[in-house]
C-alpha positions as CSV (number, residue, x, y, z in Angstrom):
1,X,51.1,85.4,113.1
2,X,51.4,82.7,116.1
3,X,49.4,80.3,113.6
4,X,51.7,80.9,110.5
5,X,55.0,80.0,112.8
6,X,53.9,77.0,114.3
7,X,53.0,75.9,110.7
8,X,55.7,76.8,108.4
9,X,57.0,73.8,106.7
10,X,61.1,73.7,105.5
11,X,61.3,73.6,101.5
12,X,58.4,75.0,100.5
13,X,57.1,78.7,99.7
14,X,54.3,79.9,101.7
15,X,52.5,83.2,101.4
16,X,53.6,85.7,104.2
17,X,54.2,89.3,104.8
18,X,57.4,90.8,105.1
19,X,57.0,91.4,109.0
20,X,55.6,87.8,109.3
21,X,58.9,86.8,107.5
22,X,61.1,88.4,110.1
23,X,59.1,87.1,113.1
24,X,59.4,83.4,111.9
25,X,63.2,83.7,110.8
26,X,63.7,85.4,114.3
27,X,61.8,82.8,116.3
28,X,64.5,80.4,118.1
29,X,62.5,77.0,116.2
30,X,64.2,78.5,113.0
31,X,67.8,79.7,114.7
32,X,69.7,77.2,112.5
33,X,67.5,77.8,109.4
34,X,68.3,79.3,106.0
35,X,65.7,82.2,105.3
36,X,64.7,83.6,101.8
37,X,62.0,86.0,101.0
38,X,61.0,87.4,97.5
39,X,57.4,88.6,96.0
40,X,55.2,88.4,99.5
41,X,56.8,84.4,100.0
42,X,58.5,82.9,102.7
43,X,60.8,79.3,102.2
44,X,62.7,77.9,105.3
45,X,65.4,75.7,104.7
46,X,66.8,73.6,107.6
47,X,70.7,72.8,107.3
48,X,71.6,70.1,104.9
49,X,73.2,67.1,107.1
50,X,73.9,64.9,104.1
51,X,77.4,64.3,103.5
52,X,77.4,64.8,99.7
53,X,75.8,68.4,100.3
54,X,78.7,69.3,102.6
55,X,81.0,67.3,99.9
56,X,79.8,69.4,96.9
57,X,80.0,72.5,98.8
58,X,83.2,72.3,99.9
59,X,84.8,71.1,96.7
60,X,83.4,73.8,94.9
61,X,84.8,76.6,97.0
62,X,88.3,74.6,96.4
63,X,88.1,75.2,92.9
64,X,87.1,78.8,92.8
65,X,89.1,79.6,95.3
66,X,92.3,77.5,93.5
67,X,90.9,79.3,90.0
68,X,91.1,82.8,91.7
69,X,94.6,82.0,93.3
70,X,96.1,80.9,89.5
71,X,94.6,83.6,87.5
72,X,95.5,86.5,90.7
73,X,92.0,87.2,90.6
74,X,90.8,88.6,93.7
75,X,88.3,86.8,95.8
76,X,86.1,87.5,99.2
77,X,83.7,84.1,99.9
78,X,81.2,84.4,102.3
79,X,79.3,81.2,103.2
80,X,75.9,81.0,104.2
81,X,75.8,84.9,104.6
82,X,72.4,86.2,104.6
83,X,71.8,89.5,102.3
84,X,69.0,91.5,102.4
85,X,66.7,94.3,100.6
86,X,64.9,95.7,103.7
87,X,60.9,95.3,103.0
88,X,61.3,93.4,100.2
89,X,64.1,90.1,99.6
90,X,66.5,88.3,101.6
91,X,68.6,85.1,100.5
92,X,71.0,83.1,102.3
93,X,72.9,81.2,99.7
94,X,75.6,78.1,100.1
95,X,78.4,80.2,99.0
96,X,78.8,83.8,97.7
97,X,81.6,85.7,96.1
98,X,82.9,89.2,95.7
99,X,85.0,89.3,92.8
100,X,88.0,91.7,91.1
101,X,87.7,95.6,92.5
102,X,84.9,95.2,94.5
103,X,86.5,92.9,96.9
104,X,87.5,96.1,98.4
105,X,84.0,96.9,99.4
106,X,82.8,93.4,100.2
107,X,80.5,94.2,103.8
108,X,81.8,93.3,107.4
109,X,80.3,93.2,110.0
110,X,78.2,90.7,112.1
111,X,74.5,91.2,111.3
112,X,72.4,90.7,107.8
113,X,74.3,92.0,104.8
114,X,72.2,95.0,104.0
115,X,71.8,95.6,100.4
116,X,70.8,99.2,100.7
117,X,74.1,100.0,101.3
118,X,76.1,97.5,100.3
119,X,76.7,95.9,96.8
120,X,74.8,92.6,96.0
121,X,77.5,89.5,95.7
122,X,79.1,89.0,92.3
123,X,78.9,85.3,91.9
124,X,76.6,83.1,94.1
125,X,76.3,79.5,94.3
126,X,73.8,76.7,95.6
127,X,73.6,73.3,96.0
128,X,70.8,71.6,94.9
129,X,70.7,67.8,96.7
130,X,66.9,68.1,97.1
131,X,65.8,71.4,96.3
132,X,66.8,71.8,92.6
133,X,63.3,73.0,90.8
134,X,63.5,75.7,93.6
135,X,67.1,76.6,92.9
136,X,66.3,76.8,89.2
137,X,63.2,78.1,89.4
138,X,62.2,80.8,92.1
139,X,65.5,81.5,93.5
140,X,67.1,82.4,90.5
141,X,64.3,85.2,90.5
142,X,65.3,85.6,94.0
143,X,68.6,86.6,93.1
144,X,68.2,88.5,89.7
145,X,66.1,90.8,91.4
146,X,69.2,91.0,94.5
147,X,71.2,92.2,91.5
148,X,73.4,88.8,91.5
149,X,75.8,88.8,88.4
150,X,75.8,85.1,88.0
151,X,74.6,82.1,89.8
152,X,75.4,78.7,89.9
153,X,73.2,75.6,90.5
154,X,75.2,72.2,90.8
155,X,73.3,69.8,90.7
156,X,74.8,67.0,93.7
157,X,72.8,63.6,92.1
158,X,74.1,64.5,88.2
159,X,77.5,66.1,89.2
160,X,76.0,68.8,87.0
161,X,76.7,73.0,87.5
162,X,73.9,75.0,85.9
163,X,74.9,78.8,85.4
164,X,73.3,82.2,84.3
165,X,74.4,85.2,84.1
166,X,72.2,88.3,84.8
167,X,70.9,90.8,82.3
168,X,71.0,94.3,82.9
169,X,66.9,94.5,81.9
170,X,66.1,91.5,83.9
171,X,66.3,88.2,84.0
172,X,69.2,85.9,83.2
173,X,70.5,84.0,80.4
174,X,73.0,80.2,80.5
175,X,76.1,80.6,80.4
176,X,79.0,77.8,79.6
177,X,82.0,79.8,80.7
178,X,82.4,81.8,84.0
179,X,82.0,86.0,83.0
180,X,82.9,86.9,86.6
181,X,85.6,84.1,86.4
182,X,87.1,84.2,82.7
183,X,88.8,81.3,81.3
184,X,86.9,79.4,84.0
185,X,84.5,76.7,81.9
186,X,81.8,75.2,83.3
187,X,82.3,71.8,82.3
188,X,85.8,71.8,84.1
189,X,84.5,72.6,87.5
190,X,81.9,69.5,86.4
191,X,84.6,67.4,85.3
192,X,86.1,67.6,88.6
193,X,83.0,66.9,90.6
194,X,82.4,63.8,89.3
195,X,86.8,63.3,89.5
196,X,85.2,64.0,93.3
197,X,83.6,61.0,94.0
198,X,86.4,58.6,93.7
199,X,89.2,60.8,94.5
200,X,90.1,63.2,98.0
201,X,90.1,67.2,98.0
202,X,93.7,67.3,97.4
203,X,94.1,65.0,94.3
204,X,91.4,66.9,92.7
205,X,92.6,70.3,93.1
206,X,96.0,69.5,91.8
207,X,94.3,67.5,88.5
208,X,92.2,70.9,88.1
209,X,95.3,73.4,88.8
210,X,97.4,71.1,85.9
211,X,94.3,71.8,83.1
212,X,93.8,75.6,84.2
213,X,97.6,76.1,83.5
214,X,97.8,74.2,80.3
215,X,94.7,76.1,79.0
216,X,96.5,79.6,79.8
């Protein structure tokens, strides 16, 4: 096991066990790392630094959050909160959302989110500045087999927001319009992220408030 820690590399899926998992996430090289597991693989991701990852982030919890607050839809965000499916999965995405009703059941608490008791976020979101095959590729699997009900990708060089929606017999299927969030269309939220890079936070939100209220 010694071996496999001192040769994990960030951003890239290596073959490990589930126990191995836990010793590398839990090894003080990794304490600022972002830990996923699914299917016997291991990914470390070290913390974005770049300024148009944080940028993207941020803006996009803005929206939702200024969606949720115009519609009275209630919202719980969690960001970078690491859930987990003892033996088996753990992500920790960018952002995470419990939506509506089950707000009122969204977990506490300071360790792991532990999915055998607790319910499996509503809406997650990840931003892809250099891991975007990943994000579209395994860790969607990732989180359809959480039980995520839709999951975003946006996409920091294109200003571009890909989204699924789960399917109750597995897998997922694109979406164009929000299901946790309705009224809520996809290519508004990527309007506004490309409004984003010549405009500041609070210019943006007010432009995306004004459409949300004229579309009802």
């Amino acid at each position: 096991m010694s071996e496999l820690q001192t040769k994990v590399a960030s951003d890239t899926w290596v073959v490990a066990s589930w126990d191995e998992y836990i010793q590398v996430i839990e090894d003080p090289t990794y304490g600022k790392a972002k830990g996923y597991y699914n299917k016997g693989q291991l990914r470390i991701e070290m913390p974005p630094v770049g300024a148009d990852h944080a940028d993207n982030n941020g803006i996009v919890v803005i929206l939702v959050n200024l969606f949720g607050i115009a519609k009275a839809i209630a919202l719980k965000l969690f960001v970078n909160c690491s859930y987990r499916k003892q033996g088996l999965r753990e992500a920790q995405p960018d952002a995470s959302y419990y939506i509506g009703e089950r707000v009122q059941s969204a977990p506490t608490g300071s360790s792991v989110v532990n999915l055998d008791n607790n319910q499996a976020p509503d809406l997650v979101i990840e931003i892809a500045d250099t891991s975007l095959s990943d994000d579209l590729g395994e860790k969607r699997i990732l989180y359809e087999d959480l039980g995520v009900r839709e999951y975003w990708v946006v996409d920091v060089k294109k200003a571009r927001i890909t989204a699924f929606k789960m399917i109750a017999n597995g897998g997922s299927q694109r979406i164009r319009e929000s299901e946790m969030l309705p009224g809520l269309a996809i290519s508004l939220l990527e309007e506004d992220l490309r409004r984003s890079r010549e405009m500041d936070n609070t210019e943006v939100g007010t432009w995306f408030l004004a459409q949300v209220q004229t579309s009802g």
